[in-house]
N, C-alpha and C positions, 0 to 999 in steps of 0.2 A: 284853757288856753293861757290865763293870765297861769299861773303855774309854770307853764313853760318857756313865757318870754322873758321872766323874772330869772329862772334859769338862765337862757341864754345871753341878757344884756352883765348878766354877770362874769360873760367871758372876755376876754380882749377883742376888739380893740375896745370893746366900753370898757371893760374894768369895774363895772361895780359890784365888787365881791360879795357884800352883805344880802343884795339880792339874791341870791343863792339859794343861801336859807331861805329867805321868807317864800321862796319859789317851792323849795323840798318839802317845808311846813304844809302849803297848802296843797300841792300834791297828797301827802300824806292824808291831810283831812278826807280827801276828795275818794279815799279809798275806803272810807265807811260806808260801803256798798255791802247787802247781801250775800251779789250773785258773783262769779267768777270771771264769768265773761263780763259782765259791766264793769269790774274794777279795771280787765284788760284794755276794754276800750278808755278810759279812762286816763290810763296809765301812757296809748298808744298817741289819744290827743296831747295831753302832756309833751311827750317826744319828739313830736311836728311843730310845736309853736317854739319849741326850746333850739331842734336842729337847723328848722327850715332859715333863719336870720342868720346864723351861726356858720352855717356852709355856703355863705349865696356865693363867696366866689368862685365856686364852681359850674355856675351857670354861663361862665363865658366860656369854660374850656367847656364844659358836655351839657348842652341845655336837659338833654336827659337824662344824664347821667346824677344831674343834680338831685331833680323829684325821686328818680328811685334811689340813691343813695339816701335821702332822708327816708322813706317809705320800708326801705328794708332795716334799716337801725332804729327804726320805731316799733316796728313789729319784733326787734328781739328786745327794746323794753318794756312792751308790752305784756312780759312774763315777769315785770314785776308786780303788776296789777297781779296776775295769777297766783303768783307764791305768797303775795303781803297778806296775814290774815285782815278780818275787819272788827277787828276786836284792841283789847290791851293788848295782843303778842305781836300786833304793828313794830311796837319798839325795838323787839327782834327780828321779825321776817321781810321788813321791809329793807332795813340798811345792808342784810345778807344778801337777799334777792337782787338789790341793786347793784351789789359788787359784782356778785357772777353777769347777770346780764351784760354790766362794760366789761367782765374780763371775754365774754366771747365776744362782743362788737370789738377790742381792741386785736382780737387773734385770728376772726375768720368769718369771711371768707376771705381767702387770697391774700392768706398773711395778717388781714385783721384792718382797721380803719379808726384809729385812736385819736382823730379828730373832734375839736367844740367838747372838752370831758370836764366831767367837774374837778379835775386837781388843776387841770389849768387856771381854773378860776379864781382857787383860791391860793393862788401861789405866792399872793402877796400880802393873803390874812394871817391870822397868828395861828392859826390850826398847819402852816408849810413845814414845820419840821419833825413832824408825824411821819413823812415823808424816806426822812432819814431812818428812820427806825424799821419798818418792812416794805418802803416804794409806796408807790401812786397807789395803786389799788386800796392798802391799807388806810392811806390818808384817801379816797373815796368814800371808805365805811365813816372814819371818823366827821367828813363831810355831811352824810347822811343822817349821824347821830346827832348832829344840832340840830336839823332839819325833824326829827323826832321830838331832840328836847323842847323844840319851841312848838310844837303839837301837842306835848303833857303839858306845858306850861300854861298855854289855852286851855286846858281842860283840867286845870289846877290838880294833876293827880303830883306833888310834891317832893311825897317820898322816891316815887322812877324817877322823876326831874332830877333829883340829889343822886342817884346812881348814875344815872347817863354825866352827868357834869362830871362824875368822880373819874367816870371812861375814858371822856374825854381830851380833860386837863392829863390824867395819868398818860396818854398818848402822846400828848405834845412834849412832855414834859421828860417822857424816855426818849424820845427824839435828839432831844436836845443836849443830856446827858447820856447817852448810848454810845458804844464805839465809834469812834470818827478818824479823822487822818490826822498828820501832820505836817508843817511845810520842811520840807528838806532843802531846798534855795530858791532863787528869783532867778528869772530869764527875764529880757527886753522881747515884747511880740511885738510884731509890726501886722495889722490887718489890711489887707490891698483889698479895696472898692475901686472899682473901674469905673464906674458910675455907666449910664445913657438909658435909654429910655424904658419905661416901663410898661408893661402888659405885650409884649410882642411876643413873635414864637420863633421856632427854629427855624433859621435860613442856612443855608449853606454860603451862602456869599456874606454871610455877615459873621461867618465864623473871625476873622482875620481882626475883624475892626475890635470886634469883642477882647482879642487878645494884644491886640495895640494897645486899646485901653486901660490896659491892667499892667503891661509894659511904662507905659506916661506915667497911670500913678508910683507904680518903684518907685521915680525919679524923685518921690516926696519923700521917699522912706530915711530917716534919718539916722544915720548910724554914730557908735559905733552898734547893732544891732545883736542876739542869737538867731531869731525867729521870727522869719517872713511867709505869713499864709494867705493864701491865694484861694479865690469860691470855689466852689466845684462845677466841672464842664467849661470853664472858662480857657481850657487850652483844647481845641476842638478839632485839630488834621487831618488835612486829606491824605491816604496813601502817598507814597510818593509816584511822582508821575501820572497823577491825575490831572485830566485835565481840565482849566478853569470855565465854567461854562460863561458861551459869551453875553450872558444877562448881569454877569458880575464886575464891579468897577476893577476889583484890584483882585491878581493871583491867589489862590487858596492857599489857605496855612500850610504845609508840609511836616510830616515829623519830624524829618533830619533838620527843618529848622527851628521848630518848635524847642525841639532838644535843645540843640545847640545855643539857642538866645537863653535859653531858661538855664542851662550851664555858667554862659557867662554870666547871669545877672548875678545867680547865687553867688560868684566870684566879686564881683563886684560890690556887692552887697557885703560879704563875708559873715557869712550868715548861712544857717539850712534855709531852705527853700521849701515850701510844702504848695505846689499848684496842683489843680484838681482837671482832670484826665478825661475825655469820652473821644475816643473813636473805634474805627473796625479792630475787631478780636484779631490774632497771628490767622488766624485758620480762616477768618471771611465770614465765619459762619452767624456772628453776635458780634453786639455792641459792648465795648467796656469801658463802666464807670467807674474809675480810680483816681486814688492819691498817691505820688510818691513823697517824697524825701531826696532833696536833694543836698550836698554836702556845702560848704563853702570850698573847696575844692574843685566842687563841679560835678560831683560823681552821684549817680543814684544808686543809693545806699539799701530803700525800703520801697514798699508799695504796700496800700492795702485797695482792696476791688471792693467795693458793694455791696453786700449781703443782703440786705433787706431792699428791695427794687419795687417801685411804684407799680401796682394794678392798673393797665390799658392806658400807663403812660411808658414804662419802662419796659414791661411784659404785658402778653394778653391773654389772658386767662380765656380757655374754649373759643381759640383764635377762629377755627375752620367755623365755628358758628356766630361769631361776632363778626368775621371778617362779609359776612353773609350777607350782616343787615348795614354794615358801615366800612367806606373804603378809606376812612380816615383814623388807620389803627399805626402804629409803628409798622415800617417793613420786616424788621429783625426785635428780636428781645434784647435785653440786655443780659448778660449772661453774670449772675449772682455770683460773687465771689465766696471763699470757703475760709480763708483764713482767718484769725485774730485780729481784731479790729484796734491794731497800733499800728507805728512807726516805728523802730525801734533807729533813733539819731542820737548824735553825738551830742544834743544838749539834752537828753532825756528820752524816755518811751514818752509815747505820745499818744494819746486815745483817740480813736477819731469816732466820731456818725455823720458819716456823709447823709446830710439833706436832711431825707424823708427820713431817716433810722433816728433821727433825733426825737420822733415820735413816740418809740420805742426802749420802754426802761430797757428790756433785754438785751439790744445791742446797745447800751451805757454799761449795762452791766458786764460784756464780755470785754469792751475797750479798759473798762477800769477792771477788772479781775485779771486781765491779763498784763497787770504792770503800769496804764497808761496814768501818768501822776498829773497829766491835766488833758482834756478832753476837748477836741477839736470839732467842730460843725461846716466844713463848708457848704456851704449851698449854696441852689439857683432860685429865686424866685424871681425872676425877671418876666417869665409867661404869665402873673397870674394878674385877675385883676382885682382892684381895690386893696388894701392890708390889712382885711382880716386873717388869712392864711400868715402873711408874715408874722402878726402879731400874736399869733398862734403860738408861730414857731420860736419868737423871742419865750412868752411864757414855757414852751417845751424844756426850753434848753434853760431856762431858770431853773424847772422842776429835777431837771436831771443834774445840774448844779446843786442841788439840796440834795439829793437821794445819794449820789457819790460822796460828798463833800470834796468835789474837787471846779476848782476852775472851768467855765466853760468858755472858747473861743468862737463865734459865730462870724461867721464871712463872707458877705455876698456880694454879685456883680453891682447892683442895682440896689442892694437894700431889702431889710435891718442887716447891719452886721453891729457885732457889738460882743462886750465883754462883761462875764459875769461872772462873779466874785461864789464860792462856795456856800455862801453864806444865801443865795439866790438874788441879791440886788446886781442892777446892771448900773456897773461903772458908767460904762459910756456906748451911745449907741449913735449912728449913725444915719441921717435922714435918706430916703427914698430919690435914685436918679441921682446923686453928685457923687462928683469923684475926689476920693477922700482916704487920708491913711489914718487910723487909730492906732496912738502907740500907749504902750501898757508894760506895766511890771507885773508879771504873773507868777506866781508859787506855784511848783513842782511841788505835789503833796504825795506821803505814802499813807497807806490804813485803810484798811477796808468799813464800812459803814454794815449795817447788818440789813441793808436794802441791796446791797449788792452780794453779801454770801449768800442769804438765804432767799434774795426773789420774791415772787407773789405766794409762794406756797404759803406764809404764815395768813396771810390774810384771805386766802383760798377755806384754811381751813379754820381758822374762825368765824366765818360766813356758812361755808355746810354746818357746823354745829351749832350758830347763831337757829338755823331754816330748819336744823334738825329738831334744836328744842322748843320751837315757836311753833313747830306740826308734829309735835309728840303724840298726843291726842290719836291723830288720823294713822300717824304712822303703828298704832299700836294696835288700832282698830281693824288696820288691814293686814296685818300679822294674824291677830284672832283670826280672821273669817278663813283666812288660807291653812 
């Protein structure tokens, strides 16, 4: 258990990265077991002491959802117990095994849950620009390999000690000289925080005040401006000609005038506009989460929708048999968007991860592959309680500030919102519940990073051949016998 809270106090909001290591160390040790099944269990308690602190905010939205969300991400690192040998070939099978095990907790079920991970951790030690070089998963392994080296270095085996360092440093160090971007000019952003209260949930009668709010803050926005960005979900409309139910103080938002105020402002502003979108689809059928782009003119020029939508928050996954045991699921899904994850405006393409996608190297990777020279975040964390999820989400979009080498924008109703430099330090970030504008000089960057051409594959497959040549042996033996 010490093992896994060591792990987890290493994630934000604690931040202390060094425990990490001494967490993976002793892990490590704790796998010189025999038998296979005792390394699992082993491996599975590890897992529980590291997730179960790590996720507590989830206890307010799904008291059950919480236990078995750590319960089920245990059990698939529990296969790292299975694959580590218990011998010297730890040094290989354990940092491999580790990597597969988070690349399926990050991809599946339902999309994947990339929550409490070790690059969040150590996003702020000197192993982050490993990052740049093949993404998270590969700075993962490299994570893991300290986490060995201080396991041979307890057991004074010297000469490995001196090859894992040589690993190590070599990773960080292509990181850092590896292909990266350049800036091509500055824009003025303007980040709109609306501020008001936190941990609350969706009301339909508080759509309006929510969009007041972010309306008030403009008025701080200080021009002359390019780019004014708005959270996501913060402009929320009824159909028009709905009517206001009478439990509510003031009339519901409307689109026609959602539009129309959020037209003038960008005119007023003289500036694009980027506000973040949720109501009914044209058809009735689903809900849509989007951004547009609006012009200083006035006019909506882009939209990007959603791609990556939250599990039995935005969609529910085997509705007719969840809706069975719980009436408290969304009515409708949100309906996942298809396209390219930019803007394409007059002061630049524009990357965006609404939210939860900022989880997700792979939608960074399709916002910046597809031209976006800086990368936008709005989000909502206004429902959740405590700030571990936010401070999650500040470390996310640092990490994907590293892996791009581009700017990240992050912007929320309530808080963090904040800005973070390519390099992954955050400029400036913004406190929880006030209403507040951050203004910033941001670089437009072009150049791709080799975390964003090539993905997880390269570290995909230094891991199968890491587990391939740490179970040569077995694997050889059962060739023979067949």
């Amino acid at each position: 258990m010490t093992a896994g809270l060591l792990i987890a106090f290493s994630l934000p909001p604690w931040g202390w990265w060094p425990l990490g290591f001494l967490g993976l160390g002793l892990w490590i040790e704790l796998l010189d077991e025999s038998t296979r099944r005792r390394r699992m269990q082993l491996s599975g308690l590890v897992a529980v002491a590291w997730l179960t602190p790590a996720t507590l905010w989830m206890f307010d939205l799904t008291a059950a959802g919480w236990p078995t969300t750590v319960l089920v991400h245990a059990a698939m690192l529990s296969v790292v117990g299975a694959l580590t040998q218990p011998d010297g070939r730890r040094a290989m099978t354990f940092p491999a095994a580790l990597v597969l095990a988070e690349f399926v907790r990050w991809n599946w079920p339902f999309g994947g849950v990339p929550i409490a991970t070790l690059p969040m951790a150590q996003v702020a030690s000197p192993l982050a620009p490993a990052a740049r070089l093949f993404g998270s998963l590969f700075l993962t392994l490299v994570i893991a390999l300290v986490g060995v080296l201080l396991a041979e270095i307890m057991a004074r085996r010297w000469s490995r000690a001196l090859v894992i360092t040589a690993s190590i440093v070599v990773s960080v160090i292509g990181g850092v000289v590896g292909p990266g971007a350049h800036t091509v000019e500055l824009i003025d952003v303007a980040l709109v925080q609306g501020g008001g209260p936190q941990n609350t949930r969706a009301d339909v009668c508080q759509n309006r005040a929510v969009f007041e709010r972010h309306m008030e803050a403009s008025t701080l926005v200080e021009t002359p401006v390019d780019l004014v960005v708005w959270p996501e979900d913060v402009v929320h409309p009824s159909p028009d000609g709905t009517n206001t139910p009478i439990r509510c103080d003031d009339p519901l938002l409307t689109r026609t005038e959602a539009d129309s105020r959020l037209a003038d402002l960008a005119r007023d502003l003289d500036a694009v506009l980027v506000p973040g979108y949720f109501r009914r689809s044209e058809d009735g059928e689903a809900n849509v989460n989007f951004s547009v782009a609006i012009t200083a003119e006035g006019a909506v020029v882009d939209r990007y929708d959603k791609v990556r939508t939250v599990p039995f928050g935005e969609f529910v996954p085997l509705r007719g048999l969840v809706g069975a045991f719980s009436s408290e699921i969304p009515g409708r899904d949100v309906r996942p968007g298809r396209e390219p994850a930019v803007l394409d405006t007059p002061v630049g393409m524009l990357g965006v991860s609404i939210s939860w996608e900022i989880f997700f190297d792979h939608r960074a990777r399709d916002a910046i592959g597809n031209g976006g020279a800086v990368l936008l975040n709005p989000t909502n964390g206004s429902s959740y309680w405590l700030t571990i999820l936010q401070s999650q989400q500040i470390a996310s979009s640092k990490l994907r500030a590293i892996e791009t080498d581009r700017w990240v924008i992050q912007v929320a109703p309530t808080g963090f919102s904040a800005v973070v430099t390519s390099d992954g330090d955050v400029v400036e970030r913004s406190g929880i519940s006030e209403q507040r504008v951050i203004h910033a000089s941001v670089p437009l960057r072009e150049g791709l990073t080799l975390a964003v051409r090539w993905g997880a594959w390269p570290a995909l497959i230094i891991a199968l051949a890491l587990l391939a040549a740490g179970h040569r042996r077995e694997l050889s033996d059962h060739l023979r016998s067949r």
